[in-house]
C-alpha positions, 0 to 999 in steps of 0.5 A: 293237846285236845282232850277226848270228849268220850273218853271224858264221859266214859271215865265220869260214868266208871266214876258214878258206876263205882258211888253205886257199887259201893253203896250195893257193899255197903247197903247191901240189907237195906231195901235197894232196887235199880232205881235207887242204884241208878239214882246214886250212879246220877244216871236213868235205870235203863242206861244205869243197868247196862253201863253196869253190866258192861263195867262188872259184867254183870247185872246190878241186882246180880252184884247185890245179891251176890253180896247178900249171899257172900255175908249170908255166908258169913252168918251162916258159918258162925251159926246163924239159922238160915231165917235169921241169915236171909233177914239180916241179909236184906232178903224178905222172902226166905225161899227166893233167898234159898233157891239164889243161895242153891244157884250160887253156892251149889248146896242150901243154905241149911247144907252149907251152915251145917257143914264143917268151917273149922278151916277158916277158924284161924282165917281173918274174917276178911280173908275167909270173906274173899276165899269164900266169895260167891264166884259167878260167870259172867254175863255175856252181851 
């Protein structure tokens, strides 16, 4: 039985595509652009960009600030000011931070820490994590 050469470099690229995933949720408030994403997946900016999109259907700095947003979230519901949640996040502009956390969530980031989260006070953080996460559409190509 032969083994199909594209479907071995396909599997290979899901494969480096997953390094850079988990180093964007691992990473996430440390300084990272698509070079040093592309780097980790072993594979150009360019062609990096578009594999991930087309595996995760969306753009890797989408998928980072994404994450950014999801534990910004976190810090914010524990009462956090929205300053120190931005920084702690990785984001070094405060109002980019805001307008990305308006677009995403639907409400500023001083509206949602403000609002009441008694609902997931006896939630394990890592299910309040999930319930709460960023819900985005995707992108098409």
């Amino acid at each position: 039985m032969s083994s199909d050469p594209a479907l071995e470099q396909h599997l290979r690229d899901l494969a480096h595509l997953r390094r850079a995933r988990d180093l964007i949720d691992r990473e996430y408030a440390q300084p990272l652009d698509v070079p040093a994403m592309a780097r980790t997946a072993l594979m150009s900016s360019a062609h990096f960009s578009r594999k991930f999109r087309a595996a995760y259907g969306e753009t890797p700095y989408t998928y980072l600030m994404t994450r950014r947003i999801e534990r910004a979230k976190a810090l914010l519901r524990q009462g956090m000011s929205v300053t120190d949640a931005c920084f702690a996040v990785g984001c070094t502009s405060l109002g980019s931070f805001s307008s990305r956390f308006t677009e995403v969530v639907g409400e500023t980031p001083s509206q949602y820490r403000g609002r009441d989260h008694s609902d997931l006070e006896d939630v394990p953080s890592c299910w309040a994590m999930i319930t709460t996460r960023p819900q985005r559409t995707p992108v098409t190509v």
